[in-house]
gemmi code that builds the backbone of each chain (N, CA, C; Angstrom):
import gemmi

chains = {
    "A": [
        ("UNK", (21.594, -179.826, -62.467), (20.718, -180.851, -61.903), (19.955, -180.286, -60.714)),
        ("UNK", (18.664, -180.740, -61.065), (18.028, -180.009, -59.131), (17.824, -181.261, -58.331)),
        ("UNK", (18.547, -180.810, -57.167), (17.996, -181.995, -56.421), (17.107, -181.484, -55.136)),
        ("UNK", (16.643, -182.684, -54.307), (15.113, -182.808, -53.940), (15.765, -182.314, -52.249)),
        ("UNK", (16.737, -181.864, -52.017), (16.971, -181.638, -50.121), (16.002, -180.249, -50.058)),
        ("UNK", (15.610, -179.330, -51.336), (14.940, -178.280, -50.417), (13.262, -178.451, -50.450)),
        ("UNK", (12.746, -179.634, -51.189), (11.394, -180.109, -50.756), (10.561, -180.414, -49.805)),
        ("UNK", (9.976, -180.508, -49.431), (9.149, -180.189, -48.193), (9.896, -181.765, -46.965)),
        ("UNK", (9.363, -182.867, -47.682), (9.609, -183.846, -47.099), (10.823, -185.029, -47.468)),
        ("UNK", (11.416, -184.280, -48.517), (12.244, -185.036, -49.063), (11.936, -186.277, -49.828)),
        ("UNK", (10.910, -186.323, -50.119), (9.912, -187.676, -50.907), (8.658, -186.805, -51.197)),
        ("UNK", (8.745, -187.407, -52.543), (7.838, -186.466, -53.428), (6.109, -187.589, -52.988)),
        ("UNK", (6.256, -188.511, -51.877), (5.187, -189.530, -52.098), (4.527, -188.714, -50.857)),
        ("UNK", (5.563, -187.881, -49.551), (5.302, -187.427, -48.179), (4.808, -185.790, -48.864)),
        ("UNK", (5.304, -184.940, -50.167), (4.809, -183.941, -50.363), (3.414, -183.540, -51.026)),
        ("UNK", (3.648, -185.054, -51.961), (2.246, -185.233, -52.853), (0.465, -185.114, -51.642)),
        ("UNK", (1.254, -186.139, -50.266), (0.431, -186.135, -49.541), (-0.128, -184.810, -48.943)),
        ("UNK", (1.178, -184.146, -48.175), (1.213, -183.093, -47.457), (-0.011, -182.359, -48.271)),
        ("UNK", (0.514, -182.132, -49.563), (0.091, -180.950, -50.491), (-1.488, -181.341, -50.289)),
        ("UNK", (-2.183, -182.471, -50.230), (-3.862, -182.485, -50.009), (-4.243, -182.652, -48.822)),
        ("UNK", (-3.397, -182.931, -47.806), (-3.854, -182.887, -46.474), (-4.000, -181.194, -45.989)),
        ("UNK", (-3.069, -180.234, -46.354), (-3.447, -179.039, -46.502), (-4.662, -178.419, -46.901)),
        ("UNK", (-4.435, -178.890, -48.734), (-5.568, -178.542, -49.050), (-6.661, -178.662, -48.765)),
        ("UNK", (-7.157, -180.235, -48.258), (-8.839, -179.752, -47.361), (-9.066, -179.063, -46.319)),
        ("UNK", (-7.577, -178.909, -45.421), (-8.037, -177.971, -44.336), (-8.385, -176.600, -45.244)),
        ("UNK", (-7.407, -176.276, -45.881), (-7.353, -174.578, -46.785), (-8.737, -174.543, -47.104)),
        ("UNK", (-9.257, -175.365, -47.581), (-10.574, -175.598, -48.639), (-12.071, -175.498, -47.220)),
        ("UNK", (-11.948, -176.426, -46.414), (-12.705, -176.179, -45.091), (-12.838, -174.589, -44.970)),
        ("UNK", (-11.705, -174.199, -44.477), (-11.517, -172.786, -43.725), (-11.938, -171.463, -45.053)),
        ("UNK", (-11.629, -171.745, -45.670), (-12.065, -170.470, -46.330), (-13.212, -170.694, -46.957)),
        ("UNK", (-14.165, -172.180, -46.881), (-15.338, -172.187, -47.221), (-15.968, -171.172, -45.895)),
        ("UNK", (-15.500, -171.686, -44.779), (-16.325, -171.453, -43.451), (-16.281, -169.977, -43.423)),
        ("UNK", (-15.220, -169.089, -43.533), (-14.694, -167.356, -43.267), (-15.679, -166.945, -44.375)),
        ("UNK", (-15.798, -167.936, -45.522), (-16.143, -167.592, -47.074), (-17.533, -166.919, -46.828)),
        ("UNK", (-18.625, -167.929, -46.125), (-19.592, -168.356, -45.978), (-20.071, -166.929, -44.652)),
        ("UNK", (-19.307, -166.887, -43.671), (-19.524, -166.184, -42.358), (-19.313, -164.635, -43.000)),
        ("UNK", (-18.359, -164.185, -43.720), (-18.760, -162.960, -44.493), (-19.584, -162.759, -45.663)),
        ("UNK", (-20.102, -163.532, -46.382), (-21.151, -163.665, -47.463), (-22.446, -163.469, -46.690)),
        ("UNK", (-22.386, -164.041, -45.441), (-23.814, -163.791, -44.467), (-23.958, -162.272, -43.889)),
        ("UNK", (-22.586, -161.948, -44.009), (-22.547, -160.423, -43.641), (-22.467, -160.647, -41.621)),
        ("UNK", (-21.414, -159.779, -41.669), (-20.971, -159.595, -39.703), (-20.730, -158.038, -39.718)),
        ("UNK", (-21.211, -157.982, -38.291), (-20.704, -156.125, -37.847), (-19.307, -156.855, -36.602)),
        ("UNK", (-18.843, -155.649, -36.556), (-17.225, -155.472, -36.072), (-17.797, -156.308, -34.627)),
        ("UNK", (-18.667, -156.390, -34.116), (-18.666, -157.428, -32.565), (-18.497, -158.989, -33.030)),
        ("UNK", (-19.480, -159.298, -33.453), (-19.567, -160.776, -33.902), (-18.724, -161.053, -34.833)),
        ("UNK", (-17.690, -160.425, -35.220), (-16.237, -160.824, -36.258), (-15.168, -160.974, -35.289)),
        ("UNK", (-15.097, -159.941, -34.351), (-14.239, -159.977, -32.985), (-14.463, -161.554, -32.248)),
        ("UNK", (-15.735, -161.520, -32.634), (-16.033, -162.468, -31.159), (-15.839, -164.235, -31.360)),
        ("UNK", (-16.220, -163.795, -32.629), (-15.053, -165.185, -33.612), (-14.038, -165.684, -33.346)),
        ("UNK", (-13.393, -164.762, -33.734), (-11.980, -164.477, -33.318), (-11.129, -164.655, -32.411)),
        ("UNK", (-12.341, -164.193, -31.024), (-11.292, -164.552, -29.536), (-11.718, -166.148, -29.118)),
        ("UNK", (-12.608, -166.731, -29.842), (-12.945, -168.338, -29.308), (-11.698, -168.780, -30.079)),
        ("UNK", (-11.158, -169.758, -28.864), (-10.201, -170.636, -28.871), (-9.921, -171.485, -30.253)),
        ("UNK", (-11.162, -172.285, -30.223), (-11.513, -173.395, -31.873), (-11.222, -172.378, -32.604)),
        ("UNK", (-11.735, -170.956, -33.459), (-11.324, -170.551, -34.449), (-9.903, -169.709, -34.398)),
        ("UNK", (-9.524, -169.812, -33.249), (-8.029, -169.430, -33.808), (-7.276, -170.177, -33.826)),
        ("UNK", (-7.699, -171.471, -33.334), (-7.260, -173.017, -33.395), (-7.099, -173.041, -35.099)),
        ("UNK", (-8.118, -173.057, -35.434), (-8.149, -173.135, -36.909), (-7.171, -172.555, -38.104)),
        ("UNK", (-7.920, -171.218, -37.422), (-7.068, -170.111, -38.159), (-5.645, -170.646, -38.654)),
        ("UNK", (-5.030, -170.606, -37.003), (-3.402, -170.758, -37.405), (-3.546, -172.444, -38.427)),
        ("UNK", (-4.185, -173.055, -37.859), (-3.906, -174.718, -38.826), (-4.106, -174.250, -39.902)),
        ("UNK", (-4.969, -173.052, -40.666), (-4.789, -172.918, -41.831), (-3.615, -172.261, -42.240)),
        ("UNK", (-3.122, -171.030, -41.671), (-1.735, -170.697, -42.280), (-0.671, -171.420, -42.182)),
        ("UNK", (-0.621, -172.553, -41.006), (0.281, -173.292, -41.633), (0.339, -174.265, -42.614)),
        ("UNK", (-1.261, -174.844, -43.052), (-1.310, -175.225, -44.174), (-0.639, -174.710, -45.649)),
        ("UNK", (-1.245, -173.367, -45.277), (-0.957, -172.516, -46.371), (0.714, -172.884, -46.665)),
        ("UNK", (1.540, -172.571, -46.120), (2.763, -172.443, -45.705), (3.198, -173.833, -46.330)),
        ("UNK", (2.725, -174.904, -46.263), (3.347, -176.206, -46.072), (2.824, -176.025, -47.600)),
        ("UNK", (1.519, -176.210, -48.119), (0.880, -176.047, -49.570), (1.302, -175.163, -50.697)),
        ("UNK", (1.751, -173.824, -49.566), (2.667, -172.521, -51.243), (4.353, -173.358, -50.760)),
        ("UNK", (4.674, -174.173, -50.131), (6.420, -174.633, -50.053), (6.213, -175.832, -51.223)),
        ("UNK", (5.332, -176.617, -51.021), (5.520, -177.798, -51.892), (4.592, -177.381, -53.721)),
        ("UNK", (4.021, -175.847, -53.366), (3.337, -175.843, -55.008), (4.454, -174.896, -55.249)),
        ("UNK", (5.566, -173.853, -54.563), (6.583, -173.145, -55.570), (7.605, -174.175, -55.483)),
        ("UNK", (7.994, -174.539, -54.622), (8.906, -176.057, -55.177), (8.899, -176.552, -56.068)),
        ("UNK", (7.616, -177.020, -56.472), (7.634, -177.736, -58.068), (7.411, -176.638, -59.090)),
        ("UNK", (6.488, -175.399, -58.724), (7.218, -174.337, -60.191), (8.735, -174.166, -60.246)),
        ("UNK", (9.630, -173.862, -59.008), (10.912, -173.567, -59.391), (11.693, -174.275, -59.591)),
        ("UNK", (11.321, -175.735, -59.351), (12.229, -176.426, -59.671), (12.166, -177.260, -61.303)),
        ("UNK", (10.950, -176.660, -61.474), (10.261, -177.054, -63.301), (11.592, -175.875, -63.968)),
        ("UNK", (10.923, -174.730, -63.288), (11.515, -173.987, -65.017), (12.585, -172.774, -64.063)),
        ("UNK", (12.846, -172.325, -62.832), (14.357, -172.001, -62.256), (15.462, -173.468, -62.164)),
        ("UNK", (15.574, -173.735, -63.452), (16.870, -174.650, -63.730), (17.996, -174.328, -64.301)),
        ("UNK", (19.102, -175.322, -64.546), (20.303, -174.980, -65.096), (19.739, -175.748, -66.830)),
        ("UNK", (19.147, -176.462, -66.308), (18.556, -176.904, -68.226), (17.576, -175.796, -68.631)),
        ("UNK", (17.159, -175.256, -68.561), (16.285, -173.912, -68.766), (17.083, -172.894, -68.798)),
        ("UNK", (17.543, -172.401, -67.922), (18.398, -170.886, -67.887), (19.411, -170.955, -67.963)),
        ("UNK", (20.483, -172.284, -67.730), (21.611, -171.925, -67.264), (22.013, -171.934, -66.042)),
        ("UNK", (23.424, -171.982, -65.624), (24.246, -171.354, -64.273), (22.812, -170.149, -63.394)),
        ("UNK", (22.441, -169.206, -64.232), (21.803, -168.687, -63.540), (20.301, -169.631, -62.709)),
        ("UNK", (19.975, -170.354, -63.132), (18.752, -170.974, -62.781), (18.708, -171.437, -61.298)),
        ("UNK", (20.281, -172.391, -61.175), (20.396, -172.345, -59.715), (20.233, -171.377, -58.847)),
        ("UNK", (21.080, -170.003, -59.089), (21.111, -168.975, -58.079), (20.115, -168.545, -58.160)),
        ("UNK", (18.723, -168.052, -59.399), (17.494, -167.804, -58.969), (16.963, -168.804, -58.393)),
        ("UNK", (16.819, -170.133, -58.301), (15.794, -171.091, -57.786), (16.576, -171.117, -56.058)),
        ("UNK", (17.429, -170.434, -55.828), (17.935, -170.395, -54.574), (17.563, -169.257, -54.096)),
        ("UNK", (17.351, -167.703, -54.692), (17.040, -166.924, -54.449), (15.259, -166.696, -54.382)),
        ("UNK", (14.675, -167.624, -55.252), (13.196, -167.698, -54.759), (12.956, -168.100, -53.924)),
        ("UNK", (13.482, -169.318, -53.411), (13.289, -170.028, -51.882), (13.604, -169.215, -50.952)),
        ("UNK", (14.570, -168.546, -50.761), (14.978, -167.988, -49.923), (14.036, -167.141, -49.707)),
        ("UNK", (13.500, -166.248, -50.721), (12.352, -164.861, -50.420), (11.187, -165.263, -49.989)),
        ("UNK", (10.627, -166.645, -50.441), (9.286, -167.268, -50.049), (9.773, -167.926, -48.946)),
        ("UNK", (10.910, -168.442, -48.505), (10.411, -168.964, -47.022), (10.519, -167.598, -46.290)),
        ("UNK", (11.176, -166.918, -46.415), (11.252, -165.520, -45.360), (9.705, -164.896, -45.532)),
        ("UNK", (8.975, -164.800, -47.079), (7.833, -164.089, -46.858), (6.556, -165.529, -45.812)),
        ("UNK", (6.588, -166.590, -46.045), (6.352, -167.802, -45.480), (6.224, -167.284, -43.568)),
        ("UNK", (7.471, -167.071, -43.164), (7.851, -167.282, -41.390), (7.432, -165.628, -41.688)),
        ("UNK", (6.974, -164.608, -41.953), (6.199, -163.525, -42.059), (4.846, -163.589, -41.821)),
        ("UNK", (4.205, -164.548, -42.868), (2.734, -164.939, -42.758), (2.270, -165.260, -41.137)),
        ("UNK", (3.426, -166.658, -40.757), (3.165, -167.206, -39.595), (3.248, -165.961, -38.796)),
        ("UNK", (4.095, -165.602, -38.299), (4.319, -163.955, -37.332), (3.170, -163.378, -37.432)),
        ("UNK", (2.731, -163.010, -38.504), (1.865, -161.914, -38.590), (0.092, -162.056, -38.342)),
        ("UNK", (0.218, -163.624, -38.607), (-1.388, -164.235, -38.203), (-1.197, -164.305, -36.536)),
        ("UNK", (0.161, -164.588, -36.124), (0.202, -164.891, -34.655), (-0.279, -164.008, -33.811)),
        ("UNK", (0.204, -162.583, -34.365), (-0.039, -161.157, -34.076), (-1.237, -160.772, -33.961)),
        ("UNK", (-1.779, -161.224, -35.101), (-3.346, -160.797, -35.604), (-4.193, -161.464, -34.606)),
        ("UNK", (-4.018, -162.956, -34.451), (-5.028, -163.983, -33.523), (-4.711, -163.400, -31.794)),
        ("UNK", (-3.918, -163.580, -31.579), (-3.448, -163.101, -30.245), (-3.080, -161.314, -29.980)),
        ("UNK", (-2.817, -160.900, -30.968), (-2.774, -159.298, -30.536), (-1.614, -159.031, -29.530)),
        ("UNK", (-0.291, -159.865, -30.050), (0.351, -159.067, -29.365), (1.256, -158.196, -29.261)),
    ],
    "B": [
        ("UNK", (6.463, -171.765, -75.893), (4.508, -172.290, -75.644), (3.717, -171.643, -76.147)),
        ("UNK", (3.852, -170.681, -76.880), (3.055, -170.014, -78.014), (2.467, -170.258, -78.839)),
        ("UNK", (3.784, -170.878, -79.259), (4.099, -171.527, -80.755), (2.930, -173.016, -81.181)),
        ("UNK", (2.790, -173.545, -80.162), (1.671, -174.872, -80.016), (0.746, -174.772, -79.409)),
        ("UNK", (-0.550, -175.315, -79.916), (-1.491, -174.746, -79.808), (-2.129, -175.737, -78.691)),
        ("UNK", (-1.959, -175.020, -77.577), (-1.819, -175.910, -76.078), (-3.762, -176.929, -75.904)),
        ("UNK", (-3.709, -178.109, -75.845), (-4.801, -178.387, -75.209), (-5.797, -177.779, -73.883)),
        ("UNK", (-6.881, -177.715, -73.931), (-7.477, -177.256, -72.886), (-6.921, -177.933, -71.730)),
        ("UNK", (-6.676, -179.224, -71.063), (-6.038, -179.638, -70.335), (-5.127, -178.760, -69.363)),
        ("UNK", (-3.727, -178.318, -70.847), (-2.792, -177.946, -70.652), (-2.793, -176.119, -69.610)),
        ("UNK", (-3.917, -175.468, -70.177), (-4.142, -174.097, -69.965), (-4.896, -174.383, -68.712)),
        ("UNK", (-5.521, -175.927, -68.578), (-6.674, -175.954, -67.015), (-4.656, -175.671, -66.010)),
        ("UNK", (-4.357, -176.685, -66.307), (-3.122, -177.106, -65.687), (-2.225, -175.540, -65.249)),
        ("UNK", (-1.713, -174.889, -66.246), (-0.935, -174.070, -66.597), (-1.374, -172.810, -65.048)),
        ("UNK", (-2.826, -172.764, -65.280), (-3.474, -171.789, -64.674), (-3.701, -171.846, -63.444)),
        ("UNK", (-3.668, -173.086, -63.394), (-3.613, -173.877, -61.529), (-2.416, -173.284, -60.946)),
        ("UNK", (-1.545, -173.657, -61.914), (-0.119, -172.976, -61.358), (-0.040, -171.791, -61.024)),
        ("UNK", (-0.236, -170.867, -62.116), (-0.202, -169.419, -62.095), (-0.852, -168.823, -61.081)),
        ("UNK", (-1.873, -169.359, -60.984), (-2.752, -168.969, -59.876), (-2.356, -169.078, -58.265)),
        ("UNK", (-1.877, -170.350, -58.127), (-1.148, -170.824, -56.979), (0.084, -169.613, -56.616)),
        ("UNK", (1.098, -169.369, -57.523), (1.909, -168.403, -57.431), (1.181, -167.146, -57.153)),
        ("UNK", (0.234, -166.696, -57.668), (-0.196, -165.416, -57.285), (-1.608, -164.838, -56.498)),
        ("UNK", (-1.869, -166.464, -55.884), (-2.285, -166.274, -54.601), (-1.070, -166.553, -53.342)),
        ("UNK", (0.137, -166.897, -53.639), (0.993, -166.497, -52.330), (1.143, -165.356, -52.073)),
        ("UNK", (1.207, -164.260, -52.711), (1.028, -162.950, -53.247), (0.064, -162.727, -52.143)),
        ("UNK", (-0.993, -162.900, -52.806), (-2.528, -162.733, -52.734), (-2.866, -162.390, -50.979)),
        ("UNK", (-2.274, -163.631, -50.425), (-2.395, -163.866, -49.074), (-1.940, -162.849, -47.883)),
        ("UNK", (-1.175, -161.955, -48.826), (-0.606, -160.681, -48.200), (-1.927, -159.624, -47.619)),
        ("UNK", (-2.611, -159.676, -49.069), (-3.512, -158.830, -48.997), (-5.267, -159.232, -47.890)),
        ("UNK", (-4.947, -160.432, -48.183), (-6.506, -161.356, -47.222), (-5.636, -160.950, -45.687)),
        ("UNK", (-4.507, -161.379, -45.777), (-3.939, -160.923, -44.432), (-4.294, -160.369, -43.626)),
        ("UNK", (-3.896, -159.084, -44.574), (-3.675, -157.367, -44.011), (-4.997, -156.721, -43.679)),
        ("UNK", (-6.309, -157.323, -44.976), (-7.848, -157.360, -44.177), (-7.812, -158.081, -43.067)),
        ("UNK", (-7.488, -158.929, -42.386), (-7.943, -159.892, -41.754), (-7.663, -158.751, -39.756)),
        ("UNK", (-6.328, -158.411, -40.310), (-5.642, -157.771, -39.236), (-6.630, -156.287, -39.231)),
        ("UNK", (-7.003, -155.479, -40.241), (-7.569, -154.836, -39.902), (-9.170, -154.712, -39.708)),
        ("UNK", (-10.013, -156.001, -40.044), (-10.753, -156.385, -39.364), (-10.818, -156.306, -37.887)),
        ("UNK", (-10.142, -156.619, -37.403), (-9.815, -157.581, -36.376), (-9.430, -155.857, -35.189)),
        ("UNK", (-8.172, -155.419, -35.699), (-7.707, -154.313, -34.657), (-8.698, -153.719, -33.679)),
        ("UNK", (-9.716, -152.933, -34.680), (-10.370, -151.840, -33.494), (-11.935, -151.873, -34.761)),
        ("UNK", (-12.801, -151.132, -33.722), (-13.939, -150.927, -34.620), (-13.787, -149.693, -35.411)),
        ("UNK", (-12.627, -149.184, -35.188), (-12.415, -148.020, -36.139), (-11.846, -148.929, -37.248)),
        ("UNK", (-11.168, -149.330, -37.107), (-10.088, -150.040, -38.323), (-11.140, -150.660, -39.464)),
        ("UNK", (-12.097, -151.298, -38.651), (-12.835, -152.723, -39.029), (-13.870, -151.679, -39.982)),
        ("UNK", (-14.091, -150.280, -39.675), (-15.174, -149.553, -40.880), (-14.173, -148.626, -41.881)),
        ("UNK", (-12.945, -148.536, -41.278), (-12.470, -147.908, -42.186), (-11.863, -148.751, -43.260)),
        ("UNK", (-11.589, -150.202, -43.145), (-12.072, -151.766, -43.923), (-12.850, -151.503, -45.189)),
        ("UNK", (-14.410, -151.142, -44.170), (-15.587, -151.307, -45.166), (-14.963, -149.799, -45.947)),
        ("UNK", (-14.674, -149.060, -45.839), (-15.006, -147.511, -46.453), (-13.909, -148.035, -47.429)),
        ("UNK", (-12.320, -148.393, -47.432), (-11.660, -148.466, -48.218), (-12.316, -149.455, -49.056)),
        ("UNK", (-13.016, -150.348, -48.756), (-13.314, -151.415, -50.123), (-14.188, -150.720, -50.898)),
        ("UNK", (-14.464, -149.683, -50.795), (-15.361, -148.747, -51.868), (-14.557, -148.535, -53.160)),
        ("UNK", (-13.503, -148.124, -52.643), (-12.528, -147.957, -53.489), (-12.159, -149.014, -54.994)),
        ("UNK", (-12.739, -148.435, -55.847), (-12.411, -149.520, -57.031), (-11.300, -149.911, -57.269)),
        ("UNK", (-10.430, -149.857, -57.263), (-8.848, -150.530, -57.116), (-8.540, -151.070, -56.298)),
        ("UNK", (-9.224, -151.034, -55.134), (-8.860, -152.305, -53.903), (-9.939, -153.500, -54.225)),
        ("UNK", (-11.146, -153.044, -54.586), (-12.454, -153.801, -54.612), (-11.950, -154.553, -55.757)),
        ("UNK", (-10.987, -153.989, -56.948), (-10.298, -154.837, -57.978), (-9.561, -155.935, -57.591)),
        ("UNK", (-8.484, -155.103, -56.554), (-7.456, -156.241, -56.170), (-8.159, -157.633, -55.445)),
        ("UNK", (-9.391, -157.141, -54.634), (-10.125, -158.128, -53.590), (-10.270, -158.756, -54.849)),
        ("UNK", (-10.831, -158.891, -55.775), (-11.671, -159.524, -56.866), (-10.638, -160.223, -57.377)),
        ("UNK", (-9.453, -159.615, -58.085), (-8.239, -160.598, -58.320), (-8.055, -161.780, -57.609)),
        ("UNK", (-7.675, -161.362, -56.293), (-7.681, -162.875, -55.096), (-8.429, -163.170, -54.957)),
        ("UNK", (-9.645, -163.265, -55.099), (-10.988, -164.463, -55.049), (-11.174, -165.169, -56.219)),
        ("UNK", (-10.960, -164.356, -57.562), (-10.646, -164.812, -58.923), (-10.075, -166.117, -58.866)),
        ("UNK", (-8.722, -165.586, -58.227), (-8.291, -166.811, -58.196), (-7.699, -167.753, -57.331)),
        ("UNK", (-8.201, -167.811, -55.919), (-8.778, -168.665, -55.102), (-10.201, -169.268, -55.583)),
        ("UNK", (-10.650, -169.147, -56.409), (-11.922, -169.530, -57.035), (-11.141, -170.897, -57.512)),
        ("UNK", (-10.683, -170.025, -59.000), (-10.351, -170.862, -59.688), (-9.041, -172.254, -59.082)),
        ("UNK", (-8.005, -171.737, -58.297), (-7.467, -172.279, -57.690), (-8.087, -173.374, -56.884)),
        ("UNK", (-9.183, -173.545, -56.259), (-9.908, -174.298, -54.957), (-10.808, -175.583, -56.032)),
        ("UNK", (-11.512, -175.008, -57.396), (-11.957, -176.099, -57.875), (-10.986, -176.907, -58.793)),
        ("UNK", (-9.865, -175.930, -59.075), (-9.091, -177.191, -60.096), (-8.360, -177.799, -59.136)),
        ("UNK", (-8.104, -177.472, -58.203), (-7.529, -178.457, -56.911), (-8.776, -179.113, -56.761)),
        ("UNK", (-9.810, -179.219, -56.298), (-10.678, -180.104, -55.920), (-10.847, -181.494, -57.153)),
        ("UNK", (-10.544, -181.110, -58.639), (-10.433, -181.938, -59.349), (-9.729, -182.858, -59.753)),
        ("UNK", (-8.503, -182.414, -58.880), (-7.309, -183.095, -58.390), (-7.806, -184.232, -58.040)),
        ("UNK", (-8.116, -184.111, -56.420), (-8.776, -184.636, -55.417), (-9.834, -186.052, -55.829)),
        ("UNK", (-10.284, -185.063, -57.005), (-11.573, -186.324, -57.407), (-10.571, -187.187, -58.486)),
        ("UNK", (-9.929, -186.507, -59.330), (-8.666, -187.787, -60.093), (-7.967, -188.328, -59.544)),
        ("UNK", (-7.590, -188.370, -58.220), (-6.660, -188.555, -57.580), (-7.572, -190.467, -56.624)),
        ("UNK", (-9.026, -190.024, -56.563), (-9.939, -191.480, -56.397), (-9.841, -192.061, -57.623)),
        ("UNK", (-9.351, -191.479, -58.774), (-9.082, -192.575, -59.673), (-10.645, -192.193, -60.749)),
        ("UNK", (-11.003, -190.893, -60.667), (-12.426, -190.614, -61.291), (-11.999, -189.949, -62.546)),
        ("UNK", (-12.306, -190.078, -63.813), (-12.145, -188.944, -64.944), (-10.749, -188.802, -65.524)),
        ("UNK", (-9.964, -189.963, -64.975), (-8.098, -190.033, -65.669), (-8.465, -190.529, -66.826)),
        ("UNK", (-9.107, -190.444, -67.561), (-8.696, -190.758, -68.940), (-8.722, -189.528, -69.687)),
        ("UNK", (-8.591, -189.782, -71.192), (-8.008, -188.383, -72.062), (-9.626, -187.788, -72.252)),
        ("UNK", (-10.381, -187.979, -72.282), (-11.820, -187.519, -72.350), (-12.018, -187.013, -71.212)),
        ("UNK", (-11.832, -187.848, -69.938), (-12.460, -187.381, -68.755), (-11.675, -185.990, -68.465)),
        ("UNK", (-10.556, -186.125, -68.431), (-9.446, -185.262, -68.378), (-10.088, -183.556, -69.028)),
        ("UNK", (-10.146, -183.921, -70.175), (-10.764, -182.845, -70.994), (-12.086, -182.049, -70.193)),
        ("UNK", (-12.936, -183.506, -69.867), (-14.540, -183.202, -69.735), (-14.452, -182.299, -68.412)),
        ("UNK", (-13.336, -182.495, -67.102), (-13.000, -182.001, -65.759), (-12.400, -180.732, -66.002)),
        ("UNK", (-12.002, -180.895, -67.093), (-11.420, -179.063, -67.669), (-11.663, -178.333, -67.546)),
        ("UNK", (-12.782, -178.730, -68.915), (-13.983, -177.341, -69.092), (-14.764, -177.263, -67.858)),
        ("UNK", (-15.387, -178.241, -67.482), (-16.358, -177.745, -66.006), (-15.809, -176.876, -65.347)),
        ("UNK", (-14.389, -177.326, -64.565), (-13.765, -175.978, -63.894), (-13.897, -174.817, -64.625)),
        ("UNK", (-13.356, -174.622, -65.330), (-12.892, -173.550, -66.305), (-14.633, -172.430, -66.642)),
        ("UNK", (-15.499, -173.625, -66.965), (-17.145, -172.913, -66.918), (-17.494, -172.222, -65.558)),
        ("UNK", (-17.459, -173.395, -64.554), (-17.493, -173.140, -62.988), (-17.073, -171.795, -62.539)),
        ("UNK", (-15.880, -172.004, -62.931), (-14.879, -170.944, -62.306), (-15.453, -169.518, -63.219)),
        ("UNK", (-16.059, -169.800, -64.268), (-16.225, -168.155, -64.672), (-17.624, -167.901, -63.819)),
        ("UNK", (-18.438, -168.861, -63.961), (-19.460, -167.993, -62.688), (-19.226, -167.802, -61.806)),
        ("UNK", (-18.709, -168.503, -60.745), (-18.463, -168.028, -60.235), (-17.842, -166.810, -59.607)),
        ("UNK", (-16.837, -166.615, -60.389), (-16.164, -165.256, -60.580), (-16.901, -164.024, -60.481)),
        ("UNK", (-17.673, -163.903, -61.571), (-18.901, -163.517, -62.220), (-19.758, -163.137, -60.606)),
        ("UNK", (-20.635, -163.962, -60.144), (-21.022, -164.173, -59.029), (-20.529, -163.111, -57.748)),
        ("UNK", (-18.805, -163.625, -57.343), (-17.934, -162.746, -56.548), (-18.039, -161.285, -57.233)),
        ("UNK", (-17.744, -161.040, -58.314), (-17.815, -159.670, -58.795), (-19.313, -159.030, -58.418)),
        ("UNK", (-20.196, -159.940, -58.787), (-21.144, -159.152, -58.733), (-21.775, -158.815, -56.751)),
        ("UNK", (-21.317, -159.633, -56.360), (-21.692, -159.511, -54.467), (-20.445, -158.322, -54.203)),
        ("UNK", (-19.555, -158.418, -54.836), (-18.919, -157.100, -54.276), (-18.841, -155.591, -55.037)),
        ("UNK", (-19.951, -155.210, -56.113), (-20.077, -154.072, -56.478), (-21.640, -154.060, -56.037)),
    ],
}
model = gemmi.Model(1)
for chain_id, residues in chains.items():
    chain = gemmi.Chain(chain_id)
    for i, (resn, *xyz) in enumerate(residues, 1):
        res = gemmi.Residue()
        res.name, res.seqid = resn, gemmi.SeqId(i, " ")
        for name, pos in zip(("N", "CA", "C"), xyz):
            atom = gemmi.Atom()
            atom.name, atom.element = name, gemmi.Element(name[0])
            atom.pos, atom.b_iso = gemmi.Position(*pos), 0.0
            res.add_atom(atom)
        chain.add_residue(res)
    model.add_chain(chain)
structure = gemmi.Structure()
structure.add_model(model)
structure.setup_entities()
């Protein structure tokens, strides 16, 4: 049986939400980065992006979107088909062992944008 | 799932997924540009010089592929989700558009980055 304690919000009505309140930020932000390199930047005016407050404001609201949006979209792949009605005994220990690797690669992302925006 | 011969629906659906999974992936790599953008103005051309490289300029193309495709079948979500195109026609008709969409676009990305 899978049950719902490793879902984002514990109510599939608070994840359904989560999952599109993300998505328009995700969808905003990589229109905007989308758009600002399609126009073409040299290494000053990409920097200089960068150190204004609002876009690293952003920035991070998008990786944690991201974060909150890949928890509640591999949630529902692993909990579809890493099952014990699908695989077996094994289904649990992989659908425990995917979570585990995606939230660790997850609190990586965050670290590593933190690093990137702030430089430190 | 071979074996039945899946509705377009099913493959719009299927691919949303797939895609989703391997843009978490993906995000490694937008990352790791992002950081070396960003480091030094050495970093930020040696950026441009590696994307010459057809196997990175591939991989870039993979993750826009499908952040492409990913961003409009989510957006179609969004518009079924106002209650627009839920029926078994509309359903279908929101399919193919993505699915058309998404190859020009693609198409499009490939072609701005060779």
């Amino acid at each position: 049986m899978v049950i719902a304690v490793t879902s984002l919000g514990r109510s599939g009505l608070y994840d359904w939400l989560m999952q599109r309140v993300s998505a328009v930020i995700l969808l905003a932000y990589f229109l905007y980065v989308g758009w600002v390199v399609a126009c073409g930047v040299d290494y000053g005016a990409w920097k200089e992006l960068f150190s204004l407050t609002w876009m690293r404001v952003f920035s991070m609201l998008a990786l944690v979107s991201l974060v909150v949006h890949a928890w509640v979209g591999l949630w529902s792949v692993f909990t579809d088909y890493f099952t014990e009605r699908m695989l077996g005994a094994t289904g649990n220990m992989l659908r425990l062992v995917a979570e585990v690797v995606c939230g660790i690669a997850m609190f990586t992302y965050v670290v590593w944008g933190i690093q990137i925006l702030w430089g430190l | 799932m071979l074996s039945i011969r899946q509705p377009i629906t099913a493959w719009a659906s299927i691919t949303h997924r797939a895609t989703g999974v391997f843009l978490f992936a993906g995000m490694a790599v937008l990352l790791w540009a992002l950081d070396e953008s960003l480091a030094s103005p050495e970093s930020f051309a040696a950026l441009q010089e590696s994307l010459n490289n057809p196997l990175l300029k591939l991989v870039i193309w993979a993750v826009l592929a499908g952040l492409i495709y990913h961003t409009l079948a989510g957006v179609r979500h969004l518009i079924m989700d106002m209650g627009i195109g839920e029926t078994m026609a509309g359903g279908i008709f929101g399919a193919r558009i993505v699915i058309l969409l998404s190859v020009v676009l693609i198409l499009l990305a490939g072609i701005w980055l060779w």
